[in-house]
C-alpha positions as CSV (number, residue, x, y, z in Angstrom):
1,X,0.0,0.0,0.0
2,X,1.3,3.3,-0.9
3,X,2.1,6.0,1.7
4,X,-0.4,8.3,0.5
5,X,-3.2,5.6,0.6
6,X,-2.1,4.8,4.3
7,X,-2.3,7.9,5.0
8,X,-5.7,8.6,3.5
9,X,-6.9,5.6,5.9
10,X,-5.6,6.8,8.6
11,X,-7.4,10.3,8.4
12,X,-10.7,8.5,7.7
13,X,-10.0,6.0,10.7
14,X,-9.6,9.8,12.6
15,X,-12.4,10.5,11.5
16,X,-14.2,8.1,13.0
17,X,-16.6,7.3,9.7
18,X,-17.2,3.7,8.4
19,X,-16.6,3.1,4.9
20,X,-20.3,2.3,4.3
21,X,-21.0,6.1,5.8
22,X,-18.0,7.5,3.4
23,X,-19.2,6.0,0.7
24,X,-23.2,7.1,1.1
25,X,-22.0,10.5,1.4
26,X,-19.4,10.5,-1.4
27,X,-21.4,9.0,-3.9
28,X,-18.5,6.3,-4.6
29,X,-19.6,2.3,-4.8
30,X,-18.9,0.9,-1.7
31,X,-16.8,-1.7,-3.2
32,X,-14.7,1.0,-4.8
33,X,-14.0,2.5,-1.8
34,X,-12.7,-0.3,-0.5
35,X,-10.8,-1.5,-3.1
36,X,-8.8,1.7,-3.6
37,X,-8.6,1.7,0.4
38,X,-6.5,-1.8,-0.1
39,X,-3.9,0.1,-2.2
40,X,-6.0,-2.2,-5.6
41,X,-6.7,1.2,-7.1
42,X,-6.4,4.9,-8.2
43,X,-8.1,7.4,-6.4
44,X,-9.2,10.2,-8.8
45,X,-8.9,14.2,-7.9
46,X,-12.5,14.0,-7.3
47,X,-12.5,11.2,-5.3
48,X,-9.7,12.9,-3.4
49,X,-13.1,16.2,-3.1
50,X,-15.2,14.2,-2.3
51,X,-13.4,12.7,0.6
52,X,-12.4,15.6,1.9
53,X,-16.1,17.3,1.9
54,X,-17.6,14.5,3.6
55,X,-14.9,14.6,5.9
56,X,-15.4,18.1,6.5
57,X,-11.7,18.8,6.2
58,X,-9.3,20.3,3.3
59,X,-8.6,18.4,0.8
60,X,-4.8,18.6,1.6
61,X,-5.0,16.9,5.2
62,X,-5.5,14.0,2.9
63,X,-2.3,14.3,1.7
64,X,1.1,13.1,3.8
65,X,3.6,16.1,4.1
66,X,6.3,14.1,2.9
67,X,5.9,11.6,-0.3
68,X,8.9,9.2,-1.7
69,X,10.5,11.3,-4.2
């Protein structure tokens, strides 16, 4: 799994919200959640919006302050 998916699990584990709840209020199949969650996918820039409006947080604190070069 890739740092920045890690990451993005761990702010939606912060978050306290299921991934049934994130993915009613995203709009994205539950099963795509989860699959891109496992690292078995590519999030989109709008997935990334999403996220981060049902989260209620900028979309940047969904991204780690230090990625592999």
């Amino acid at each position: 799994m890739s740092k920045l998916v890690a990451h993005l699990n761990a702010v939606i584990g912060s978050a306290g919200m299921s991934k049934a709840e994130l993915s009613r209020r995203t709009g994205i199949a539950y099963k795509t959640l989860c699959r891109k969650l496992a690292g078995r996918g590519e999030f989109t820039v709008t997935d990334y919006l999403k996220i981060a409006r049902a989260l209620g947080v900028n979309v940047s604190t969904l991204i780690p302050k230090e990625l592999p070069a």
